[in-house]
N, C-alpha and C positions, 0 to 999 in steps of 0.2 A: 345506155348502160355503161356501167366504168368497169373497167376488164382490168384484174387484180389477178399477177403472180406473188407467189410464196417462198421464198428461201429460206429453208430454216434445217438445219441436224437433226432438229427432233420431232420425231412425226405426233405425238402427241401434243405438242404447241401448235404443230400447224391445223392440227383435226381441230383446238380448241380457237384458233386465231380464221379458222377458216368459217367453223359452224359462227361465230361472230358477226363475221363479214357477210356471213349469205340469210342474215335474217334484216339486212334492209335491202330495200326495194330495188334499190337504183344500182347494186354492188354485186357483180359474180364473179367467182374465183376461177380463171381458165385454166391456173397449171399450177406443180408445186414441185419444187426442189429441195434436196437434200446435199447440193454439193454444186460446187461452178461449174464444175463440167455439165451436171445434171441441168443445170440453171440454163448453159449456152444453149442446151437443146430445147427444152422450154420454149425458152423465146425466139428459136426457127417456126417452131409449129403450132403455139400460140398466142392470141391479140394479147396485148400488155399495154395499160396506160397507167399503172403505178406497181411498182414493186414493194411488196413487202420486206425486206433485207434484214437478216442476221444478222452482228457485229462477229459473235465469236463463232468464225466456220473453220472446219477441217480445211488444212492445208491455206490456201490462197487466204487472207484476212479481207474481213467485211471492208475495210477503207481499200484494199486491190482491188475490190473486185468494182468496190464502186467504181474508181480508178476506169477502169476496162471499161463498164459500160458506160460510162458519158465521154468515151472517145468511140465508142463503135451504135452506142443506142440512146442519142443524144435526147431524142424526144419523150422515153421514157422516164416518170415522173419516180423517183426512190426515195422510199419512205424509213428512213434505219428504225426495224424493234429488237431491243435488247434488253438484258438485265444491268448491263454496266450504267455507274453512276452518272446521271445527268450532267451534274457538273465538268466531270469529266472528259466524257465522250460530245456531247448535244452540238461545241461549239466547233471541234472538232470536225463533225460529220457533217455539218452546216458549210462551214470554211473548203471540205474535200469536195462538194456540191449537190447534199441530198438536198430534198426540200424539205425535209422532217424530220423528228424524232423521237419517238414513242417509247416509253419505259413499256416494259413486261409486265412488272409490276404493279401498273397504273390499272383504271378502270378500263377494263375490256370495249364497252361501249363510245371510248374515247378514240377508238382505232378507226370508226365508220366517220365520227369528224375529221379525224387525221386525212384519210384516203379521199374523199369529198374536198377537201381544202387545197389537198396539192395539188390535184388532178386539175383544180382553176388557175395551177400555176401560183399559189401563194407561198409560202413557207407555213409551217404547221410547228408552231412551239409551245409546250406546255406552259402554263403560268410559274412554274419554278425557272423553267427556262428564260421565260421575256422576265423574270423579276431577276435573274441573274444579269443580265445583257441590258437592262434599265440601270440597276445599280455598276458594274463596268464603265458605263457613257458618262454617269454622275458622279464614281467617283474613282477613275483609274486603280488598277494596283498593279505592285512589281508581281512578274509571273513567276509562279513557283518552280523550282527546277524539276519535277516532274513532270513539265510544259515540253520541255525538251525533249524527253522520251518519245522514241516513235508508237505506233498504235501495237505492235510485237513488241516490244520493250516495256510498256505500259500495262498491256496482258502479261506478259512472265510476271513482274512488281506484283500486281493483284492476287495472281494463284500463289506466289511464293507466300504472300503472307497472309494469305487463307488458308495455309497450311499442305499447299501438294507440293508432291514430291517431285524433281526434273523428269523423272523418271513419267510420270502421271502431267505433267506439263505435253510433254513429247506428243504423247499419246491423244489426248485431246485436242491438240492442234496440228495433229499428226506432221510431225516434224522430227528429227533425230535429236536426240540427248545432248548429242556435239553442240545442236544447233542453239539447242536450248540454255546453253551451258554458256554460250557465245554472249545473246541476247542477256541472262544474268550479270556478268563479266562488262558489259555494256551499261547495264543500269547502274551497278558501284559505281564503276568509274564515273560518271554524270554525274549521281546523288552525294559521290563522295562522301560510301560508304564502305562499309570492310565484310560485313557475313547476312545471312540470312537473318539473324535474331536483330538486327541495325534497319534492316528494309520492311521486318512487321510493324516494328517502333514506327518507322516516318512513314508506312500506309495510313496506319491508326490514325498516328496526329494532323494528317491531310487527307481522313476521312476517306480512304481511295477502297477502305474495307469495313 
């Protein structure tokens, strides 16, 4: 049996990612978090052989936290599911040491492949993914300066020109406005750009929204 925890903010994803996972045969879900903290406890008091992982959590971010556990929970196989863009995030969270990466968005039934793949220890990549990372090998490109962004610096980029406000940034990544304000101030300068209406412009044109 492959022993499956959950992290995710929103309890309705994980009700809907969990009734998923517990309709095959060989998959049960032992635990479910809503936060790192919640997550550390988890995995004292239950078996885990692949994690389900959030990208966008409250406070600590999904690439920390991955961070944390493959220096303290090396064995444990992490699968990142999110809504952020494949291209984006995929190679990203690959590079930081998931073994996978699952859009949200994607076919549900796609997740019991996913979790069955890692758990033999492979890497788990959708066909947008290996077609992105087949074309990379065949035919290099210079990396866009949004490559540079850290994964907090790339989440503020996204929500600013998705339209939230710093104020509603904070809040969902619960962090302070200061912080947030910081992180923004960080991406002009990088993108070598001047206001918020210049950072929706180069989301749009590098597809990042």
């Amino acid at each position: 049996m492959i022993n499956v925890v959950l992290c995710d903010d929103h309890a309705v994803l994980r009700r809907g990612i969990r009734d998923t996972l517990m309709e095959a045969h060989d998959i049960t879900v032992t635990g479910e978090a809503g936060s790192y903290p919640e997550l550390r406890e988890v995995l004292r008091t239950s078996p885990c052989d692949v994690l389900l992982l959030d990208l966008n959590m409250p406070g600590r971010s999904g690439l920390e936290v991955l961070a944390s556990l493959k220096e303290t929970n090396s064995e444990i196989k992490v699968l990142i599911v999110s809504m952020y863009p494949e291209d984006q995030y995929a190679l990203r969270c690959l590079k930081a040491g998931a073994q996978g990466y699952a859009n949200k968005a994607g076919d549900p039934m796609e997740l019991i492949a996913a979790v069955r793949t890692v758990v033999q220890g492979r890497k788990y990549l959708t066909a947008e993914v290996a077609q992105m990372l087949a074309e990379s090998v065949a035919q290099p490109t210079l990396e866009t300066p949004h490559s540079a962004l850290s994964e907090r610096e790339l989440q503020t980029l996204i929500k600013i020109a998705s339209g939230r406000r710093l104020s509603d940034i904070a809040e969902e990544l619960m962090l302070s406005p200061k912080t947030v304000s910081v992180y923004r101030a960080r991406v002009l300068e990088k993108l070598q750009l001047t206001n918020n209406a210049e950072l929706t412009v180069y989301a749009i044109r590098n597809q990042l929204v």
